[in-house]
Structure formats: C-alpha cells, structure tokens
N, C-alpha and C positions, 0 to 999 in steps of 0.2 A: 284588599286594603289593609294596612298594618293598624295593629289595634292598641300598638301604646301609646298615650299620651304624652304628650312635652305643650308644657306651658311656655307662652310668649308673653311679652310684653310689648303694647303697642301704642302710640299715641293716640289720644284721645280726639274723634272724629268734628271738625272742625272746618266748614266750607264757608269757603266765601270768595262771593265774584267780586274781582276789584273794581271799583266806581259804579256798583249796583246795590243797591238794597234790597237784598234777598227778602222772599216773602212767603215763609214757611207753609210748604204746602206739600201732599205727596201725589206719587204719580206711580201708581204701582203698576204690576201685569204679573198673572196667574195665566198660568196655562196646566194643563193634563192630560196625557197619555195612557192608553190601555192596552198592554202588548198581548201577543200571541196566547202568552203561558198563563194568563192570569194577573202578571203584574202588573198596579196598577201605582204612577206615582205623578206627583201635582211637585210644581215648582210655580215661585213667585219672588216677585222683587220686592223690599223696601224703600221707594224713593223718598226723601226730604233732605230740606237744605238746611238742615241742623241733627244732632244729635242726641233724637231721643230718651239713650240712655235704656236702648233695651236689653233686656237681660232672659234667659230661657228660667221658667220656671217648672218644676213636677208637681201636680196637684193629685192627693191620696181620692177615692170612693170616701163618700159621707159625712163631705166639706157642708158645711152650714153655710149659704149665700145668701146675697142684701142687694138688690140691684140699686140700690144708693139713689134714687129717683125721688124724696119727700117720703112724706108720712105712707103713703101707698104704695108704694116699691114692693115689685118683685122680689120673694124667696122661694127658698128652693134648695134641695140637697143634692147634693151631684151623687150621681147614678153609675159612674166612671169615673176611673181614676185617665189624668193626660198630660199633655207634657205643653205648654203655652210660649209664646214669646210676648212680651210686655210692650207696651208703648207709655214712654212717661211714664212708668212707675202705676199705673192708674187705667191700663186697659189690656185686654189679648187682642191680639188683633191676628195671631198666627198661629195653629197650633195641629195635635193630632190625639185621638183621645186613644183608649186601650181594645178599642175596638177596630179602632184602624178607621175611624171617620176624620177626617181633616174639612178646617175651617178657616178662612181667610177672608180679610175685611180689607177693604181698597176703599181711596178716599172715592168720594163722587159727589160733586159741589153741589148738584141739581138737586141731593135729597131734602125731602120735607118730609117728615116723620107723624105731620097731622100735631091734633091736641089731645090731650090726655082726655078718657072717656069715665065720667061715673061711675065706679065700681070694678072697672079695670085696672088691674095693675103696671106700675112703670118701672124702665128699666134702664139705667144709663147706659148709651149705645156704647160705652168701656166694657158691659159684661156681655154685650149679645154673643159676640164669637164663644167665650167659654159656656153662657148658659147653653149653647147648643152643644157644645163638647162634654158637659157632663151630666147633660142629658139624654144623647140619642144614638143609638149604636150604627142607623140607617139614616140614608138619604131619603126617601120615601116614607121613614118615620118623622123625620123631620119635617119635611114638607106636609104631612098631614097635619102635625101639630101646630106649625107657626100660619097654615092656610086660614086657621080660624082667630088667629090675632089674639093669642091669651094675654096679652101686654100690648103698650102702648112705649115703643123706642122715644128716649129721651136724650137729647144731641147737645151736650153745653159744651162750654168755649173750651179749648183744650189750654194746656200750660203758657202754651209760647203765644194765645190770642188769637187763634184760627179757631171758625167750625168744626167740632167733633161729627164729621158728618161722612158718610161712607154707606157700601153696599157689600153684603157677604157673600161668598162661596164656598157651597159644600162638595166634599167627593166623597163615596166610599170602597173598599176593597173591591166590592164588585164594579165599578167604572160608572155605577151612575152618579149624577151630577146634579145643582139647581144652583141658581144665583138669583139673590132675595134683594130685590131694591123696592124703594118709598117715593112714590112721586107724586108732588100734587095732594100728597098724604093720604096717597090709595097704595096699597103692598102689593105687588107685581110679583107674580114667580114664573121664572124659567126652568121649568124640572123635564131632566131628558139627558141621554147621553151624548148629545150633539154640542151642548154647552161648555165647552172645553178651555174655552180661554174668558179673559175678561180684562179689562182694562179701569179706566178714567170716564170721563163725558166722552163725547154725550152718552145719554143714558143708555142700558142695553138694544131696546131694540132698534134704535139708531146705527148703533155699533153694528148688530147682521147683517144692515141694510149698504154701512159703508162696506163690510168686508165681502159682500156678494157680491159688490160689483167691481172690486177688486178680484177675485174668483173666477170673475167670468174674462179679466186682462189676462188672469195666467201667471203664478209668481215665477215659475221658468222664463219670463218674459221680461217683468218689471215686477219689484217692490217699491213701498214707502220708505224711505230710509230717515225719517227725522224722529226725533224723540217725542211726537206730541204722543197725545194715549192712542185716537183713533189709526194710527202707522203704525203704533207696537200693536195695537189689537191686529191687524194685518198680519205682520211681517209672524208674532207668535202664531198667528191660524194656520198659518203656509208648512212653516217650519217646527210644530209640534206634530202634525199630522203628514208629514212627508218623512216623519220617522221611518224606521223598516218595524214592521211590526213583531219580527221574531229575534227581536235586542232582551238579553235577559239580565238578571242580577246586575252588577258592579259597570259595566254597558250601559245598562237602560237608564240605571241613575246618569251618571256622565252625559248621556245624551239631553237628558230634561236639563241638566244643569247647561247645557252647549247653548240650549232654543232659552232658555232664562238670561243666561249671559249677553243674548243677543239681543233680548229685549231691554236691555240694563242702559242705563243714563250715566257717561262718564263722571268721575268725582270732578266736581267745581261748576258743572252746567249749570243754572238753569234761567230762567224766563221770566223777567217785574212780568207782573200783573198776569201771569198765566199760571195759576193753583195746580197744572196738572202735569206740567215740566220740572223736573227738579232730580238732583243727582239720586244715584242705586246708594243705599246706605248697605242694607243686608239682603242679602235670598234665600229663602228654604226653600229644599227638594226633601219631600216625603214621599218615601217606599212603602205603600198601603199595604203590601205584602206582605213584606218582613216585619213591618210597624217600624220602621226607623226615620228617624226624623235628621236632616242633615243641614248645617247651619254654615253662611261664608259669607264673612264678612268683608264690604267692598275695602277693607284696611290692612286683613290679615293677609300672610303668604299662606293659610292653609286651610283646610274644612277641617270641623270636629263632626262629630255626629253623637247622637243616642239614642241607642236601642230599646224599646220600651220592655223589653222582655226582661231586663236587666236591672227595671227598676220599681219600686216598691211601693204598692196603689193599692194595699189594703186599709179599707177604712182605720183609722187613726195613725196611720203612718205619718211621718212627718212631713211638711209640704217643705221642699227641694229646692235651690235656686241655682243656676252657673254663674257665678259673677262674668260681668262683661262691660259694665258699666264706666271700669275705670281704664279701658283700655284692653284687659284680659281675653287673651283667644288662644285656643286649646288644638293641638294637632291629635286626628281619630278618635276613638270611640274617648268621652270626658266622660262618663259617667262614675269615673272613681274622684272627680272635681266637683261633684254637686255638693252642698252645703244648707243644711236644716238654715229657716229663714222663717219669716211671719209672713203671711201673704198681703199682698197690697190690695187696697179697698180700692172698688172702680171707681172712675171719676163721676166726682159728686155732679147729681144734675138737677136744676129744678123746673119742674113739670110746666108747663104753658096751658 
C-alpha cells in the first residue's frame, strides 16, 4: 500500500429517507479472523442514520480519567497509550490500544445496566470501551477484571435522544475473544475463541442459536440477505470463517474488509421503528499484528490508516486527534495529519 498521504475534502455525511422520519439508531457488525501466521484482525461497521461527528483520537499512558457517572464515578489512570474513534464528541466506541487489544461497542437495545450499588463505582457507558483499552493488555485479563463488576455502567440519553445503550467486544493479538453484555441487569460474558462475530438483538445467545440453525442449512446453500442484525450475524459467521486461513499481510486485511463490506447497510437505508436497521456510516479493520488500525468511510473514495508504532504514547505526550468531523478524509498512512487537541469528557451520566 502506498504510504503518502493526500487530503480530501468531502461533504459532510447527511441521510435521509424521503417521506420517513428517521430514528437514529445503530446497527453495527464486528466480526474476526485469525490466520495461519499469527495474524489476527477484527473489522466492524458503524451504522446510523445521522452523523455522529466521529473523529480518531491518540491517547498518551498516564491520562488521568473521570467516568463522568455523579459524585461516585469511576477513575483511573490509563496503563496504555491507544488510538479510539469518538461517538458524539462524548464516547469511544472503536478502538486499539498499544498492546494490540481492540475494543468495540455495538448498540443492543435489550441492555439494562442494573442500579448503581453502595460503595461501587459508576461509569458512563461513553468510557467503558476506553477504560478497557487503557487498562488491559489481554482478553483474559480483561475478563477477570470486569467478571467481578468493579463498577456499575451507566447508560444516558445520547445527543440526538436515543439510549446510550450497547454491548462490547474484545480481541486480542493472540485471537482470543469475549463479548460483555447486561441483561436484566446481570453481566454475561462469552469468553473463547469461538466468539467471532456479533451483531444487534437479540441478545448474544439468541444470536448462536439463530446462526446454528442457519449452519446446519449450509451458507453454500442459502444465506439471509436482509440488513436486520440477526442475517448480518449469519451472513458475517459464514463468510469471516470461510476465509482461506494462510491469507497474510495487505491480503488478510482486504479480505476482513470484503466479509465487513458485506455486512455493511447501503447509505440512505434504514427502518421507522426498528433501532437495529440503519445505514454503514464508517468501518475499522484492525491488524492486531502489526498494530494498525484502518479507517473507511461509507463517503470517502479511499482508506487512511495508523500505525501505532508511529505514534507517541509516552506518558505526557500529547493527546492527538484526525480531524474528520468536517468532512475531512485522508488517502494511507495520516499519521503525519494528527493534530494536538484536549480530549473530550464522556458522556455525562447520572446514576439511577
């Protein structure tokens, strides 16, 4: 891949179904691959019917955090330096930290987060994706930690008047996996390397149940072809894992990005009254190998990327942003386009 940059300029990302009242919602899909050589890389969608305003951010080691929750909010000092993608100015919701652990939050309407607990701390579900990225080097580290519930997620309205409400997933360089959802306001974890994809509703292990007996039809046979989440959880299970397993380097990405593109919701789609339909806004493919993080916007004609090795995560360094907000997208490696910036506080939440 050619590693200079050229800047574009593009219009600013703006859907709308004609004679529908869109009802901003997202409907993402994560899926993951682990090939022959070691490489291991996760791609995911951003769906919504509006304009977030996401933007990539670099965060330095020995960031001072506020989980912005009331008077009892979670802190904590990040332990790694990573590289995030924003939601609303006010959450990560995408990211990879310097360790090579990636972390990915997809909406899921079913979540209940429970009530906050006496003497435990809260955390607006804006920081949960980064507090695990600049906390945890492993997936198995991670899942020991969050199994005993050190905090209480706290879920407020997001800018545009929807549910801040979602489920996370981790991966790391070695290929294992877990996806952490709240149901009923009891924490669920799926931790294993079997866990590869994920979706929307319903909830995960509804989601095995439908893709097992899809499994047992044979996607050589028949797929789902419609945009809900449960047919992308399908169509991604078939087609991440029918990869050829000895795909390497500039290959292997391409191909995660092929089984992401497939799962992707044309611009201008989406469904009144159904939260889990809505168009592909962005998608990252992350190289947990190489540590590269690679961004393509459903607007742009091209991918940028950034190499974390390239970039500067000693404690007091400066925290980094890409502008993208206004339109801005970058052809190959941007890292000579990042820009010192204040970091944005998570969305404020208060405790129930």
């Amino acid at each position: 891949m050619p590693r200079a940059t050229v800047p574009f300029r593009v219009v600013a990302l703006v859907i709308v179904v004609a004679g529908i009242a869109a009802v901003p919602a997202a409907a993402c899909t994560r899926c993951m691959r682990a090939f022959a050589d070691g490489t291991v890389i996760v791609g995911r969608s951003m769906d919504w019917v509006e304009d977030p305003g996401s933007e990539i951010w670099c965060f330095p080691r020995g960031m001072k955090r506020r989980g912005n929750a009331g008077p009892q909010s979670l802190a904590w000092t990040s332990s790694y330096g990573s590289v995030a993608v924003s939601f609303y100015g006010a959450a990560s919701v995408d990211g990879m930290n310097e360790k090579g652990l990636v972390a990915n939050t997809l909406y899921l309407a079913e979540s209940d987060y429970g009530k906050s607990v006496a003497g435990r701390p809260n955390l607006s579900i804006g920081g949960w994706a980064q507090y695990v990225l600049d906390s945890f080097a492993t997936v198995a580290e991670t899942v020991a930690a969050l199994e005993k519930e050190p905090f209480t997620i706290v879920a407020p309205v997001l800018p545009n008047g929807e549910p801040g409400v979602g489920h996370l997933a981790i991966s790391d360089p070695s290929g294992d996996t877990a996806i952490f959802e709240y149901i009923g306001g009891k924490l669920k974890v799926h931790h294993g390397r079997d866990y590869t994809v994920m979706t929307n509703s319903p909830p995960f292990d509804e989601q095995l149940a439908l893709n097992a007996y899809w499994q047992r039809i044979g996607g050589d046979v028949m797929l789902p072809g419609t945009i809900r989440a449960d047919d992308r959880f399908v169509r991604a299970s078939y087609y991440i894992n029918a990869l050829p397993k000895d795909m390497t380097g500039d290959r292997a990405v391409a191909a995660v990005f092929s089984v992401i593109r497939n799962a992707s919701t044309p611009l201008g789609l989406a469904t009144p009254g159904k939260p889990n339909v809505a168009s592909t806004i962005w998608r990252t493919v992350h190289d947990q190998k190489t540590r590269t993080l690679f961004f393509d916007s459903a607007t742009s004609p091209t991918v940028l990327w950034l190499p974390l090795e390239r970039i500067d995560f000693q404690a007091g360094a400066a925290v980094k942003r890409l502008p993208l907000r206004g339109g801005e997208t970058y052809s190959g490696d941007a890292t000579g386009s990042l820009r010192a910036a204040e970091p944005y506080e998570f969305l404020e939440a208060k405790p129930r």
